[in-house]
N, C-alpha and C positions, 0 to 999 in steps of 0.2 A: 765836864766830860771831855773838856776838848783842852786839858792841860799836859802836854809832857816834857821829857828831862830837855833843859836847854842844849846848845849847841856847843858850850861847853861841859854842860856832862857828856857830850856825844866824844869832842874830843878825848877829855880821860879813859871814855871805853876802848879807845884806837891807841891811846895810850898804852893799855895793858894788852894790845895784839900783835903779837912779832911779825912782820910782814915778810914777804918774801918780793926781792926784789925780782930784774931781768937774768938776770944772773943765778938765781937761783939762793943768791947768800942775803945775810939783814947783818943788820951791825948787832950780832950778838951770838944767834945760834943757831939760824937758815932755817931753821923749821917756821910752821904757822903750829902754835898750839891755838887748841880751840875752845879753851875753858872758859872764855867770857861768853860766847856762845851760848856752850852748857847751861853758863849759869841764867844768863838771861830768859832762856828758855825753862831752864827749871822752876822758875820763880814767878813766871808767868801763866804756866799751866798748872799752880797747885789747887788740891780740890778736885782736880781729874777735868779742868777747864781745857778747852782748843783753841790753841791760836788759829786764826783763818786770816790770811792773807792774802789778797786781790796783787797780781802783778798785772797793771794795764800802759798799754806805750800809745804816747804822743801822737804818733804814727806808725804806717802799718811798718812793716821787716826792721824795727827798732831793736828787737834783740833779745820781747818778752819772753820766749820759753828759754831763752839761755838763760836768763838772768831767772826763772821757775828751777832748771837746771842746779844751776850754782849754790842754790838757798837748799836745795834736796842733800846734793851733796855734800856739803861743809856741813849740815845736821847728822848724816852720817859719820862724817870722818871726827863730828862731836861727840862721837859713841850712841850716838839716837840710833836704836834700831830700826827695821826698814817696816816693822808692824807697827811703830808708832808715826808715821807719815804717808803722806797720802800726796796726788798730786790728780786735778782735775781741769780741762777745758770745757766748760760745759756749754760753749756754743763755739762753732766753729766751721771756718770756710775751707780750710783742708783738712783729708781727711787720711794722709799719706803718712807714715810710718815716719820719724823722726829722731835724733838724736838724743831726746831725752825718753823715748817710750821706749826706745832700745837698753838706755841706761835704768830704768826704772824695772825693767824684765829680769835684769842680770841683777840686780841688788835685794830682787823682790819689792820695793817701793808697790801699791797699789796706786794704777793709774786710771784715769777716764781720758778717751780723748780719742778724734778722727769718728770714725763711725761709730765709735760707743758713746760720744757725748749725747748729752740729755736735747741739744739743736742743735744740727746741719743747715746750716743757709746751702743746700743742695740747688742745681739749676729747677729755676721756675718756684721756688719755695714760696721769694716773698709775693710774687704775682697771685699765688694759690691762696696763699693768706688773706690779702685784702679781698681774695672772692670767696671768702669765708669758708674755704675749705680746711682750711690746718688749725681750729680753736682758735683761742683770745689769747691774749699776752699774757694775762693772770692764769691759765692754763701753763704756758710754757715755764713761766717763774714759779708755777708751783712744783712741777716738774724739778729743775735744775735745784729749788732748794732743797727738797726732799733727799738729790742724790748726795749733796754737800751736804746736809743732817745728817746721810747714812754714813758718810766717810771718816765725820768728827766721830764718832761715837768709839770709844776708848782710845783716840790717839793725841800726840802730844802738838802737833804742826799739820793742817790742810793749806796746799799751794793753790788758789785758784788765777786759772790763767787766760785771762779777757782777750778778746779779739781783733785785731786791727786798729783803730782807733774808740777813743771814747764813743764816739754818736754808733758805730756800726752797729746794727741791728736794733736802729730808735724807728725803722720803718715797720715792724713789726711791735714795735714799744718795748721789745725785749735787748735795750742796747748795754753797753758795757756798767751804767752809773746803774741801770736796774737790776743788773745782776746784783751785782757787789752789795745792794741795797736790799734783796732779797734773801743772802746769806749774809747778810752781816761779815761783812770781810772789810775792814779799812783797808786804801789802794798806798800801793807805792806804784808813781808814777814811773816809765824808764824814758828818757827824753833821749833824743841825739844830743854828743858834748857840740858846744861850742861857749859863746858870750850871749849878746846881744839875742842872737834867732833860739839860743839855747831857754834863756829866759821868757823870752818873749808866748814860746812854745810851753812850755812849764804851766805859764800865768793863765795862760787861754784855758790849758784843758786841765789845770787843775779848779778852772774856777766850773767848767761845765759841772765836774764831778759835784762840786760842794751845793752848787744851787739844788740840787736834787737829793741834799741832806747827805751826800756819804761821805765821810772824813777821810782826807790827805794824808798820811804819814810826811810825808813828802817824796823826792826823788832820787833815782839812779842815772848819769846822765854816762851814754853808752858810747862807741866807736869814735870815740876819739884819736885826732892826730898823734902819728907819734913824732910826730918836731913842725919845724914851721912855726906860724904867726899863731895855729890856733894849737900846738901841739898842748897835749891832754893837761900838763903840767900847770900851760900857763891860765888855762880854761877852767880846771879847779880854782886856781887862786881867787879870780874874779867870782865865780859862781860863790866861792865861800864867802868872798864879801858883799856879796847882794845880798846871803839870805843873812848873815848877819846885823848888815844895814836896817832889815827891814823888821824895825821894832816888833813884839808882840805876835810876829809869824809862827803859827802854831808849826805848818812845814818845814821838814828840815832836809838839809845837804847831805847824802851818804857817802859821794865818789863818785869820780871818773874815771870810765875804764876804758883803756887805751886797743886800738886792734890788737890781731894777734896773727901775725901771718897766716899759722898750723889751721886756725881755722874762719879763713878766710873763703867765702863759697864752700862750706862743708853743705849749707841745707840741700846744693841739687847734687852731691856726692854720697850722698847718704847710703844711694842703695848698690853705689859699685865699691864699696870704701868696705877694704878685711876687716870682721867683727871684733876680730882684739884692737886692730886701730882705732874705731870706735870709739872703746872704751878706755885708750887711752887718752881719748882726744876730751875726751868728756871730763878726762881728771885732770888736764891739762886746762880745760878751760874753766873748770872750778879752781882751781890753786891760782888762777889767773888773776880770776873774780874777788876771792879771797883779801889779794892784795890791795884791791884797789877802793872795795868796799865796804863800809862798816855793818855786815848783816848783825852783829851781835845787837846794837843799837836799833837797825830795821823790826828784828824781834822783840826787843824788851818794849820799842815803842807801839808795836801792835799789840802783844800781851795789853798793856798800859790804858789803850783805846775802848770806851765804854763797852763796845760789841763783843768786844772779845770779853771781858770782868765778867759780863752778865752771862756769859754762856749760853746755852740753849734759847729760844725761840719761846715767848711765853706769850705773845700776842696774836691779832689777826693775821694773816698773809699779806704782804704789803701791795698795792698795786705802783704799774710803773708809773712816771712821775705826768706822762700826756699817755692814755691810751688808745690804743689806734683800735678801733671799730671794725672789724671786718663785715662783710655783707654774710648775711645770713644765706648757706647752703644746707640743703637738702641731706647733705652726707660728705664722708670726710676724704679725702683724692688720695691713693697712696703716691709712695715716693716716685714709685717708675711709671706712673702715669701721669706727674705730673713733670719728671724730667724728659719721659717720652715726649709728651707736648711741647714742651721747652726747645729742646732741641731740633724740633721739626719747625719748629718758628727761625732756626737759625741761633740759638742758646750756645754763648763760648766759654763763661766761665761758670760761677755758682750762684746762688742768691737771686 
């Protein structure tokens, strides 16, 4: 279950992908055609099957809803239309309006996410939990897969888009490896680029994800230098020879993707930034993406991934892999009485 195409079939698919440089031009005919894409995608959902794919980061502001972003829209601009994809945060510590739920409004995409996710680690949440006022964790997980069951149903691509780090929300037993383990989504992980601390990060939180059964595709390794010692260039090379080096690595290398001035601090511009800007910036930062990373092969290798082959859900509900207990209450706290509380205790952020 846990075989797919090597790292040189990954190269041949980047092979057949005209990239687009800084510049704007490739050695050939400046465009990105997107038919390996298509096809990886087409061939992966026949039978009326869903791809579901977990994007979860290393760390937190590593770059995951961009890189959710960028996978949405390169399936568009593959000629996917916007009823056949979906994109979901189903747990989540902000709840503020963002660059890809703007982009997903205007294309039509159906989104979850902010106060419509299925969990808010809201101020006082986890405190309310372990005093057994917000249900079990097998509550919340059945929750979030139900919504990601509803989303799969007639379409080609569901984005699901994990939280902060791997562990965040194991205090509730509802953390990233549970999710993803609940919906059956194999993760690409998105790392910071560099060597050494690149790796090193990689190894750690791809191995958390696996102890608790949910399969690696492998990684996206994000904001990389554009020159210098670690510039993005020289950070690929090496990263491509570690995962080569390391015999029998089911995980594989996708790409380094270099900053990008234009949007640089877009997330706290959000809300004063002109909406055509926006949405240029969002197709800016997809053609960006594009170049740097091989989604064609991200796709074929989750198609590829048991979870996805079998489709739909034919078993029990899964529980999470330690579940956290909460104390038995009398009845269940809403939200603004237990953020009331919270903040009257002096509560600054969420969760």
């Amino acid at each position: 279950n846990f075989l797919l195409p090597t790292t040189t079939d990954k190269k041949r698919n980047m092979d057949e992908t005209v990239l687009v440089t800084e510049a704007g031009d490739e050695a050939g005919s400046g465009e990105v055609p997107f038919a390996p894409l298509a096809r990886a995608v087409d061939s992966g959902t026949v039978g009326g099957s869903c791809i579901r794919l977990f994007v979860a980061g290393a760390v937190t502001h590593v770059g995951k809803t961009t890189v959710c972003l960028s996978i949405l829209a390169a399936l568009r601009k593959a000629g996917f239309k916007a009823t056949e994809l979906a994109y979901i945060k189903p747990a989540t510590q902000c709840e503020e309006a963002d660059l890809l739920s703007k982009w997903c409004m205007v294309e039509g995409v159906e989104h979850v996410s902010g106060e419509n996710a299925p969990l808010v680690f809201y101020q006082g949440f986890t405190r309310s939990f372990l005093a057994g006022e917000q249900g079990s964790s097998a509550d919340w997980l059945r929750k979030i897969r139900l919504r990601v069951d509803s989303l799969c149903k007639g379409r080609r691509v569901v984005i699901v888009d994990g939280v902060g780090f791997p562990a965040v929300g194991s205090i509730v037993g509802v953390d990233n490896a549970d999710v993803a383990k609940a919906v059956r989504a194999p993760v690409v992980l998105v790392c910071k680029s560099g060597v050494g601390a690149a790796i090193d990060s990689f190894s750690l939180n791809c191995a958390y994800f696996t102890s608790k059964g949910v399969p690696v595709l492998g990684a996206i390794f994000n904001l990389g230098d554009r020159d210098g010692f670690n510039a993005w260039t020289k950070c690929a090379e090496n990263i491509e020879l570690w995962f080569l080096r390391t015999e029998g690595r089911r995980e594989r290398f996708y790409g380094v993707v270099p900053t990008l001035a234009e949007l640089d601090g877009l997330r706290s511009r959000i809300a004063e930034t002109d909406h055509t800007r926006l949405m240029e910036l969002a197709d800016l930062n997809a053609t960006h993406f594009v170049a740097h990373v091989d989604i064609s092969a991200i796709c074929a290798d989750a198609a590829a991934d048991a979870w996805c082959r079998h489709g739909a859900r034919t078993h029990a509900d899964p529980s999470p892999t330690k579940t956290v207990e909460p104390m038995k209450a009398s009845e269940v706290s809403s939200r603004s009485e237990v953020q009331a509380a919270a903040q009257a205790q002096g509560a600054k952020g969420g969760g």
